[in-house]
C-alpha positions as CSV (number, residue, x, y, z in Angstrom):
1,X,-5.2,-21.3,-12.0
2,X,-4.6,-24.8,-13.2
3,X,-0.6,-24.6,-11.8
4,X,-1.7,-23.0,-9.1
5,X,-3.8,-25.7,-7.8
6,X,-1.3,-28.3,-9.1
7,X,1.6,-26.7,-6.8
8,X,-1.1,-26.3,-3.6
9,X,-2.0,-29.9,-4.1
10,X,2.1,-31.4,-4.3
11,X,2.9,-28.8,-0.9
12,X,-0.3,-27.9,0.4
13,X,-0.7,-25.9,3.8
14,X,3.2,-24.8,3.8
15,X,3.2,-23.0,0.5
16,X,-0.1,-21.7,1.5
17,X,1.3,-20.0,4.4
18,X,4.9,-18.6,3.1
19,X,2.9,-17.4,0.0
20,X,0.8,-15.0,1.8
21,X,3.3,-14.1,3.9
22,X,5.6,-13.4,1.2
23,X,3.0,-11.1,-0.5
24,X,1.8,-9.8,2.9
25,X,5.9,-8.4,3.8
26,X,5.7,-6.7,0.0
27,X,7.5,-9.5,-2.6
28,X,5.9,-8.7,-5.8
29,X,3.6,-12.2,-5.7
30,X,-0.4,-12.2,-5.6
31,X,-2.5,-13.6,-2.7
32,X,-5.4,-13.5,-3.8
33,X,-4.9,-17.0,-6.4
34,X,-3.7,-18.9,-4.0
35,X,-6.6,-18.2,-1.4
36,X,-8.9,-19.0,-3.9
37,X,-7.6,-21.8,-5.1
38,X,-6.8,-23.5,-1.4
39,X,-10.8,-22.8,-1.1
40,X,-11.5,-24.8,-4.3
41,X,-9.5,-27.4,-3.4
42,X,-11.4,-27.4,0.1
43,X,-14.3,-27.6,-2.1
44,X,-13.4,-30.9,-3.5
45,X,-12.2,-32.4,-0.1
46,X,-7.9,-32.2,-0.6
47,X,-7.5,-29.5,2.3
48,X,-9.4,-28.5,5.2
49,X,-10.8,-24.8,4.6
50,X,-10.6,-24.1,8.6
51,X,-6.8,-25.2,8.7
52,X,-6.5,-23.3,5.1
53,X,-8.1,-20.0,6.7
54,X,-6.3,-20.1,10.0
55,X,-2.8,-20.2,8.5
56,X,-3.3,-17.7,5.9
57,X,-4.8,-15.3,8.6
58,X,-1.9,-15.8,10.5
59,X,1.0,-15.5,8.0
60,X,-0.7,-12.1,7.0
61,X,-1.2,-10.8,10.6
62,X,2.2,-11.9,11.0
63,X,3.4,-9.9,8.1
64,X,1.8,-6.6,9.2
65,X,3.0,-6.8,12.9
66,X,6.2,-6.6,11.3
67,X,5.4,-3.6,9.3
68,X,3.4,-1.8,12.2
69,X,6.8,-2.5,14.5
70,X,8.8,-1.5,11.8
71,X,6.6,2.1,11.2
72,X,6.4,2.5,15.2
73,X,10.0,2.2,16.0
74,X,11.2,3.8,12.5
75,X,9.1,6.3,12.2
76,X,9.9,9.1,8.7
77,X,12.4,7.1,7.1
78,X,9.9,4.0,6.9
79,X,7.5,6.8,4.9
80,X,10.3,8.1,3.1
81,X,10.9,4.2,1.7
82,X,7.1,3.6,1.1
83,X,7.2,6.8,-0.8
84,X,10.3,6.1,-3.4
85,X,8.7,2.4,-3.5
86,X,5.3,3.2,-4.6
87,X,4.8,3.8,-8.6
88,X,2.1,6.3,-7.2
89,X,4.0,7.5,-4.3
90,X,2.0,10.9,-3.1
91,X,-1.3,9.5,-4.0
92,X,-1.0,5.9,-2.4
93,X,0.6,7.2,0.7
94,X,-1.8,10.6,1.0
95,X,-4.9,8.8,0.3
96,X,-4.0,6.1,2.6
97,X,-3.7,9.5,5.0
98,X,-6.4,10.5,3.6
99,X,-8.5,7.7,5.3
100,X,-7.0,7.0,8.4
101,X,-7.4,10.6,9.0
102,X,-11.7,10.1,8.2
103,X,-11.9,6.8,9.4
104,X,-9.2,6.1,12.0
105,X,-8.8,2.5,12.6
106,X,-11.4,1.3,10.6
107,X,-9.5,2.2,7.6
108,X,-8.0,-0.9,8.6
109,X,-10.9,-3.4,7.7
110,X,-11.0,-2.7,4.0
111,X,-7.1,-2.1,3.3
112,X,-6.4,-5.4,1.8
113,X,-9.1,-4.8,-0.8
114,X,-7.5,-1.6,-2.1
115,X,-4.7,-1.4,-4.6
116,X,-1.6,0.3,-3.2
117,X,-2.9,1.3,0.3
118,X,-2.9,-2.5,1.7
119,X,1.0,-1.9,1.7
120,X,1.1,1.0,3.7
121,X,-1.5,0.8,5.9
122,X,0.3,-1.3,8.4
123,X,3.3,0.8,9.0
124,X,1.9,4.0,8.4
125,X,-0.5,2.4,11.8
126,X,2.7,2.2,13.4
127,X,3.9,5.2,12.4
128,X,1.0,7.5,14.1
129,X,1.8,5.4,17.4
130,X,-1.8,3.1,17.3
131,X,-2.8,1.2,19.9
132,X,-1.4,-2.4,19.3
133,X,-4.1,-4.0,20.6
134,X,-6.2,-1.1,18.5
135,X,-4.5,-2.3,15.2
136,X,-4.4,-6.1,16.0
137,X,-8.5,-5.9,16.5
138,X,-9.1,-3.9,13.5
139,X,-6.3,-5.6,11.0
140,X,-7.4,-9.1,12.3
141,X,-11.0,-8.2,11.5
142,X,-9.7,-7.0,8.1
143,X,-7.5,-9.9,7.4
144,X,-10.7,-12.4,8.4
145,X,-12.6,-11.1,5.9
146,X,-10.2,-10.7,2.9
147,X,-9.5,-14.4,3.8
148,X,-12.5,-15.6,3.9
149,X,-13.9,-13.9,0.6
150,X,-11.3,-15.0,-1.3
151,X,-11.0,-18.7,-0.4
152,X,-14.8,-18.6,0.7
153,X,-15.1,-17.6,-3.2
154,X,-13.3,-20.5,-4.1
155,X,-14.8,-23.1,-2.0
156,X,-18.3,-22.0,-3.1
157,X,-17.0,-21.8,-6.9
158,X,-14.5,-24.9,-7.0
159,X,-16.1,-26.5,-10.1
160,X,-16.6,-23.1,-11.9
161,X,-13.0,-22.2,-11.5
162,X,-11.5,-26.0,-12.7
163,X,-13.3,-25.1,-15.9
164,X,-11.6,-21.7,-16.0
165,X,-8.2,-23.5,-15.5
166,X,-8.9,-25.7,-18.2
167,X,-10.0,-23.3,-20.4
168,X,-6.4,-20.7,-19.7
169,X,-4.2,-24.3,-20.1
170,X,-5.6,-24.7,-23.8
171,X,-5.4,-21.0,-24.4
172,X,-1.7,-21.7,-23.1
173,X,1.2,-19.3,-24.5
174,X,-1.2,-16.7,-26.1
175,X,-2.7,-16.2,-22.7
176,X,0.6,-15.9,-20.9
177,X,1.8,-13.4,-23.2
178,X,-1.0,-11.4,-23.6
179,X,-0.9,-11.1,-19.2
180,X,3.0,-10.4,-19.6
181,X,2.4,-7.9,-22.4
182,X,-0.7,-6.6,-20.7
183,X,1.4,-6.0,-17.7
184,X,4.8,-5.0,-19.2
185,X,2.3,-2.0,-21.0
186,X,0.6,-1.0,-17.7
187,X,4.2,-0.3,-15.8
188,X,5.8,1.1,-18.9
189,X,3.1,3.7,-18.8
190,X,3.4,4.1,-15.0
191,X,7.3,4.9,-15.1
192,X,7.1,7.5,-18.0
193,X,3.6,9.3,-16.5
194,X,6.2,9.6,-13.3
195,X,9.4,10.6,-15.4
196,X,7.2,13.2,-16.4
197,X,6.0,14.2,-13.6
198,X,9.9,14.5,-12.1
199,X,10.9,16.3,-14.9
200,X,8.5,19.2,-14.3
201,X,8.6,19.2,-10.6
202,X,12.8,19.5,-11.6
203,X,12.2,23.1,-13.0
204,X,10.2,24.7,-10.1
205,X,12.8,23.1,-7.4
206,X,15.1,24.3,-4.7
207,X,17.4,22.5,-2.6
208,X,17.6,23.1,1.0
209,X,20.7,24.6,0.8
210,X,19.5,26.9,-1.7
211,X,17.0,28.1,0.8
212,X,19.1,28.5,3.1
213,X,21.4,31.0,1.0
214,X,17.8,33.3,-0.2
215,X,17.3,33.1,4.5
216,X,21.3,33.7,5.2
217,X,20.9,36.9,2.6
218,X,18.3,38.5,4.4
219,X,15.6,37.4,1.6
220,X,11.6,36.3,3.2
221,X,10.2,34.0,1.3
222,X,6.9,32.4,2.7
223,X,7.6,28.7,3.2
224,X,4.6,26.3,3.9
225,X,4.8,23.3,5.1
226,X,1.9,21.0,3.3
227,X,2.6,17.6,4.9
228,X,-0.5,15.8,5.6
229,X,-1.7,16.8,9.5
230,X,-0.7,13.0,10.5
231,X,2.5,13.2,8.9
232,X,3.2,16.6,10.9
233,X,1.6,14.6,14.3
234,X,4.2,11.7,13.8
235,X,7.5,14.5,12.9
236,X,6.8,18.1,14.1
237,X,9.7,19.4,13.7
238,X,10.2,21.8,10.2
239,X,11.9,24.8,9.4
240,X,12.2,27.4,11.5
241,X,9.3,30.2,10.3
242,X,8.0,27.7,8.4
243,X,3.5,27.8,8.2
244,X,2.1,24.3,8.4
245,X,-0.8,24.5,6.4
246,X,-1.9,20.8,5.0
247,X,-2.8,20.4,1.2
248,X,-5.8,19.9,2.0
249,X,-6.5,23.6,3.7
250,X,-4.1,25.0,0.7
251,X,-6.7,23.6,-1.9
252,X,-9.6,25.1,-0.4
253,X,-7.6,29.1,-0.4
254,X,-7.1,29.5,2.9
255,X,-5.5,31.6,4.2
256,X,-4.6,33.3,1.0
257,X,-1.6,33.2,-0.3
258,X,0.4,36.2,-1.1
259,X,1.1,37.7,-4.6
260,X,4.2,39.7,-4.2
261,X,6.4,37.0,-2.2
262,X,8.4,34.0,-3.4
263,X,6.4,30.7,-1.9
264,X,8.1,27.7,-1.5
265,X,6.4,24.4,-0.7
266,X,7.5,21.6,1.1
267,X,6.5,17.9,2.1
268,X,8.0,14.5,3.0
């Protein structure tokens, strides 16, 4: 925290700014530090919390804009790329599904708190057409108060988080590795829990051009199509015969699914 502050106090509002826009468009760098540490340095009188707020509200709104554009003009490709980009692509995407579908825009005020869907909420808004002005009100009303918890944390919290800094300098390598290692375990773990995962979805897979070979030869499978019902709403289209029936309804056994006829299963 103690280099955090350092760099905020030698560039102030401007690093501020490209920071949360940086982690905002996706780069692989934390918010969350440097809002609380522009609030604890608001707290001690070197930047002006209002200023502070304002710019990192707008570099974030800024940020998903783009990513609601880019959803609402690309469309499945963009879900496609949030998919093969995610470490836990079907359950960040579906859940994010998942709560849009309960909670429509509203999803959109506590996105930024949760791990994985704040990246996906903006485009996948974008991708199931949203109201702009829908998904400005809602995502500026999320973005406020992710803001303003974070640095209102550190104003509130200034002298409590100097000590902390202090306390990690001393600590100094042993803490850094420990993070890295910590870290370096965590995605190591991630990867081989979804090489697995590949590896056994490999053995029960066709391609599409298998399928069309068991169709051209007269064969019936029945083929279900288990996108989630907003992923169907923003690309209809599927294969011809095909019975759209959500994971969701699948889960639950209905309808039943017959016993003496290959099924094959199919999503994004």
């Amino acid at each position: 925290m103690n280099e955090v502050i350092q760099f905020l106090l030698r560039h102030g509002y401007t690093v501020l700014f490209i920071w949360v826009l940086g982690g905002q468009i996706g780069l692989p760098i934390p918010a969350a530090p440097f809002l609380l540490a522009a609030g604890a340095l608001a707290g001690e009188g070197q930047l002006n919390l209002a200023i502070a707020f304002a710019l990192a509200v707008i570099a974030s709104l800024l940020s998903d804009i783009l990513w609601y554009q880019i959803g609402r003009h690309r469309g499945g490709p963009v879900l496609s790329l949030l998919c093969r980009i995610s470490f836990n692509p079907d359950s960040c995407v579906r859940r994010t599904l998942d709560i849009f579908s309960r909670h429509g825009a509203r999803a959109l005020l506590v996105a930024k708190f949760i791990p994985g869907i704040n990246s996906v909420a903006a485009p996948l808004a974008g991708i199931f057409h949203m109201h702009l002005l829908r998904f400005l009100l809602f995502d500026g009303l999320g973005t406020c108060f992710w803001v303003g918890l974070f640095a209102g944390l550190g104003y509130l919290f200034s002298d409590q988080l100097e000590q902390v800094a202090d306390y990690a300098l001393r600590l100094g390598t042993f803490l850094l590795l420990a993070l890295v290692g910590s870290l370096a375990a965590y995605f190591v773990w991630k990867y081989a829990q979804r090489r697995r995962f590949l590896r056994h979805l490999r053995i029960a897979r066709i391609t599409p051009e298998e399928l069309k070979s068991k169709l051209d030869a007269g064969e019936d499978p029945m083929i279900l199509d288990v996108r989630h019902s907003l992923e169907f709403k923003a690309d209809p289209q599927t294969i011809p015969g095909a019975l759209f029936l959500p994971l969701e309804q699948l889960e639950k056994g209905y309808p039943p699914i017959p016993r003496d006829r290959e099924v094959i299963l199919f999503c994004n």
